[in-house]
C-alpha positions, 0 to 999 in steps of 0.5 A, a space after each residue: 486509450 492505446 495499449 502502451 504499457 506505462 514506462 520510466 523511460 515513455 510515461 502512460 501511453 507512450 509520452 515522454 517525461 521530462 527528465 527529472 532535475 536533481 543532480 544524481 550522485 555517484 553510484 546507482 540511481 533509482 530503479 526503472 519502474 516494475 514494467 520497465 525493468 521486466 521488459 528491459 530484462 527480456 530485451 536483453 538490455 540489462 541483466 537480473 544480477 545489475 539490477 538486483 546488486 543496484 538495488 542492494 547498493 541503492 538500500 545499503 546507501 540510503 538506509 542511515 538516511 530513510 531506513 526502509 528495511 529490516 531484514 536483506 537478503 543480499 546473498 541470496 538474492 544475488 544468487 537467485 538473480 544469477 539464476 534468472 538471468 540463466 532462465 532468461 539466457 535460455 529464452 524463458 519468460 515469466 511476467 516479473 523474472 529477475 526483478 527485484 521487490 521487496 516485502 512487508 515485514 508482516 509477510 513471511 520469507 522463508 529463513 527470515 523472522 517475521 517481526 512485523 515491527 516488534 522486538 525481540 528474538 523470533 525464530 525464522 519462517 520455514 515457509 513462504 507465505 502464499 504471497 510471497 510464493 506467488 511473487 517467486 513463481 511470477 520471477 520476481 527477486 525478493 531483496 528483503 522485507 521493508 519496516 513496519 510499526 509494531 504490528 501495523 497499528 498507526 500511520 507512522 512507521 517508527 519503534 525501538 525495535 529497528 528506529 524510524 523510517 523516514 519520508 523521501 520527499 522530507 526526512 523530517 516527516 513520516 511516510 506514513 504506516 504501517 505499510 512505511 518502510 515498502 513506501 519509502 522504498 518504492 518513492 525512493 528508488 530502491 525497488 520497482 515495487 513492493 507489496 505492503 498490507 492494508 487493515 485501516 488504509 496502511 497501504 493507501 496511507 503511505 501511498 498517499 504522503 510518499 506521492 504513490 500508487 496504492 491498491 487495497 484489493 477486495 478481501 480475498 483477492 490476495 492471500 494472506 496465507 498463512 493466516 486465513 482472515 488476518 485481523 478479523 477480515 479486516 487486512 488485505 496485501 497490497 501492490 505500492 508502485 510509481 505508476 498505476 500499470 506497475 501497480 497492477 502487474 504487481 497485484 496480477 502477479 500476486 493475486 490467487 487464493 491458498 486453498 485454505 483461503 476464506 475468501 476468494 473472490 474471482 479473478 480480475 486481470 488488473 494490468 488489462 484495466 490499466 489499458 481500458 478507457 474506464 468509460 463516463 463515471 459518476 463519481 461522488 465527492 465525499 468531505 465528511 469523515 465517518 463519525 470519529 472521535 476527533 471531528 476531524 476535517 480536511 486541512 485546506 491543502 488537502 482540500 484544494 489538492 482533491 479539489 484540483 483532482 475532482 476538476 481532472 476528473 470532471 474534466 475528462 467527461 465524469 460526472 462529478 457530484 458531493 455526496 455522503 455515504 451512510 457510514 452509520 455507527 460503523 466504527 463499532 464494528 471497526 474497534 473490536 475487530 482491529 483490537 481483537 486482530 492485535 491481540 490474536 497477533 500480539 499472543 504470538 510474541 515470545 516475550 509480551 513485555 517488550 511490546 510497546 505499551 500501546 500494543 499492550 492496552 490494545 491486546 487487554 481491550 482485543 481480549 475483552 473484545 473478543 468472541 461474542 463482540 467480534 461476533 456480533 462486530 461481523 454480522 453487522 458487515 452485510 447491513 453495513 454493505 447493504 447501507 454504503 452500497 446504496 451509494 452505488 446500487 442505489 443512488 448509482 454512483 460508480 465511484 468514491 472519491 475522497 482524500 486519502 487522509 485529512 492531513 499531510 504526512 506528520 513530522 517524525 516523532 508526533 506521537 512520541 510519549 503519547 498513551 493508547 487513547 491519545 494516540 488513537 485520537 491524534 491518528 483518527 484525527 489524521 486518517 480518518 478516511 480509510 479504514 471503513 473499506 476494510 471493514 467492508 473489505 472492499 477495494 480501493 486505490 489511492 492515487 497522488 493528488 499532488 503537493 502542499 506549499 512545503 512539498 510533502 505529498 497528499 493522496 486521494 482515494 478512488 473507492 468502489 463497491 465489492 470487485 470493482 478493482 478493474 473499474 477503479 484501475 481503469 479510472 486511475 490509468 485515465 487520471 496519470 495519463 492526465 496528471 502525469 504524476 510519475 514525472 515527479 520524483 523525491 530528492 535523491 538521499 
């Protein structure tokens, strides 16, 4: 495989895309992707200040329509892109200087409130987080923090608190959650890229039904500082792009460790994997969900999308192979440790009662779960790897492959006057399949997997043992390569 650097302008490996066909309107179109921007930048073509104004003007356009954001930070970000296009003038070059990103608002931005999907008045965070500190220093341009739902609960990015962020692809659905709004923003061309955050597939989930790069990173690999183990170890931060290159220099450019970090794996050179051939895989198909309460099962579409990719993928010289991981009961070490997360966060509300009454029933059953549940829930983990790690070291698969989720992305409003359990049915029902890697705290990506008949997006995951982000990177470069799903974008809103 060539070095060539995965562009809006040259696709993967140097081919060209077709144009896309919608009709652009006046105004700034979409951004260039996060690789092409910062090369751009570089060459002198372009200037931090018009990319960050397009982007400003792109969200301000778009957000009656797809309200991706919550907060903006439009002076300053303009300010801080005046000043890079002054270190730029001056000959300096950083990986991401005078892009524009956008955040999570799970993360905290200096002068901003972190709400992450709640209401009410909170005070603004005095510091960065690690992330966040890791994205200045790399040059980039944080414009704002992108909507999430209430503290990361459900697939679906919709609350009183700011409304409902809706799918590019059909304003009628969602673009999943809880990571949504940082989704919306990417497909829709707002941003480059954004960083989202992943507790049970909340990165890989919106990736998946907005047409997406989605990578959920080993535990560690990047901080969640200012917490040390965000939802009892279950999330991590992600990087959602267009392309699996821009993806990966997100992610390099975030990944590192605060010192008062738990985990810290070591480091991976992410962009250098989207590069390398990833080599004849063994990869087993996997259909059957972990045990849920639902007995959920792939909708047809969703099948023949990761069909017609499990076909890519054997045509391209993998072995590809249906198997069934030994998930066990791990569902059991999954709920006390997701509860007990939202009850840690939602203590930290100034005013509980204006939380929603579903986060209310998980902060009593997180509090009823805690301590000696949590406990007991963690020191399962390492039976738990021992048991799914035999799908690798044992049975010597290199790779999982699954659908990201068991259905196309829901209309707006599905889980509208639903209690706790039956909303905790209707999303295991849906997306069944990616919350156990983070209770391994393994990594994983999704990678577009095509269209239903209507043309809503579906995704699949491609998913490894402990630190095997390169591998899976390599292999997701390979596939876009061949699937050249960057060619496709949403209606222009």
């Amino acid at each position: 495989m060539s070095s060539a650097e995965p562009t809006e302008q040259t696709g993967p490996r140097g081919r060209t895309p077709a144009r896309p066909q919608a009709a652009r309107p006046a105004g700034p179109g979409p951004l260039p992707g996060l690789a092409r921007s910062a090369h751009r930048l570089a060459a002198g073509e372009t200037t931090s200040t018009a990319l960050v104004s397009d982007a400003l003007a792109r969200i301000e356009a778009t957000q009656s329509s797809l309200n991706a954001f919550r907060h903006l930070r439009a002076e300053a970000a303009l300010a801080e892109a005046a000043d890079a296009d002054r270190r730029l003038a001056a000959g300096e070059r950083l990986p991401l200087l005078g892009v524009p990103v956008a955040v999570k608002d799970d993360t905290d931005v200096a002068g901003l409130p972190t709400h992450f999907g709640c209401g009410g008045e909170l005070p603004a965070a005095v510091g960065d987080s690690e992330a966040v500190r890791r994205l200045r220093a790399a040059g980039a341009v944080v414009v704002g923090k992108t909507n999430s739902c209430e503290l990361g609960q459900w697939p679906f990015t919709e609350g009183p608190a700011f409304g409902v962020t809706r799918n590019p692809w059909n304003t009628d659905h969602t673009p999943g959650g809880s990571s949504g709004g940082s989704a919306a923003a990417v497909a829709a061309g707002l941003v480059p890229a954004a960083l989202g955050s992943d507790g049970a597939g909340s990165v890989r989930i919106p990736a998946a039904w907005t047409h997406l790069v989605g990578i959920k990173p080993q535990r560690g690999r990047v901080s969640v500082h200012p917490y040390s183990d965000a939802f009892q170890g279950l999330t991590v931060n992600g990087p959602l792009a267009r392309t699996v290159g821009d993806a990966a220099l997100l992610l390099d450019a975030v990944a590192g460790a605060h010192p008062e970090d738990r985990h810290r794996p070591p480091a991976v050179r992410a962009v250098r994997a989207a590069r390398r051939d990833p080599g004849r895989l063994r990869i087993a198909l996997a259909w059957r969900p972990p045990l849920t309460l639902s007995g959920a099962a792939p909708d047809p579409e969703v099948r023949r999308a990761v069909t017609a990719l499990a076909e890519a993928l054997a045509r391209l010289g993998h072995h590809v192979e249906e198997a069934r991981p030994r998930y066990g009961l791990i569902g059991l070490a999954f709920v006390p440790r997701a509860t007990a997360g939202i009850a840690e966060f939602a203590a930290r509300h100034p005013d509980p009662s204006l939380l929603d009454p579903r986060t209310r029933s998980a902060l009593r059953t997180g509090t009823r779960l805690g301590g000696r549940v949590v406990r007991a829930a963690r020191a399962r983990e390492v039976r738990q790897h021992r048991r799914i790690g035999h799908l690798f070291d044992g049975r010597g698969f290199d790779v999982l492959l699954t659908p990201t989720t068991a259905a196309p992305p829901p209309r707006i409003g599905a889980f509208d006057r639903l209690g706790a359990w039956r909303t905790d049915v209707a999303m295991a029902a849906a997306c069944p399949y990616a919350w156990p890697w983070n209770v391994l705290g393994w990594p994983g990506v999704n990678v577009p997997a095509g269209f239903t008949r209507s043309g809503l997006p579906v995704g699949a995951q491609l998913l490894g043992p402990s630190r095997s982000e390169e591998r899976l990177i390599a292999l997701a470069a390979q596939l876009e390569d061949d699937r050249r799903w960057f060619d496709h974008r949403p209606p222009v809103r």
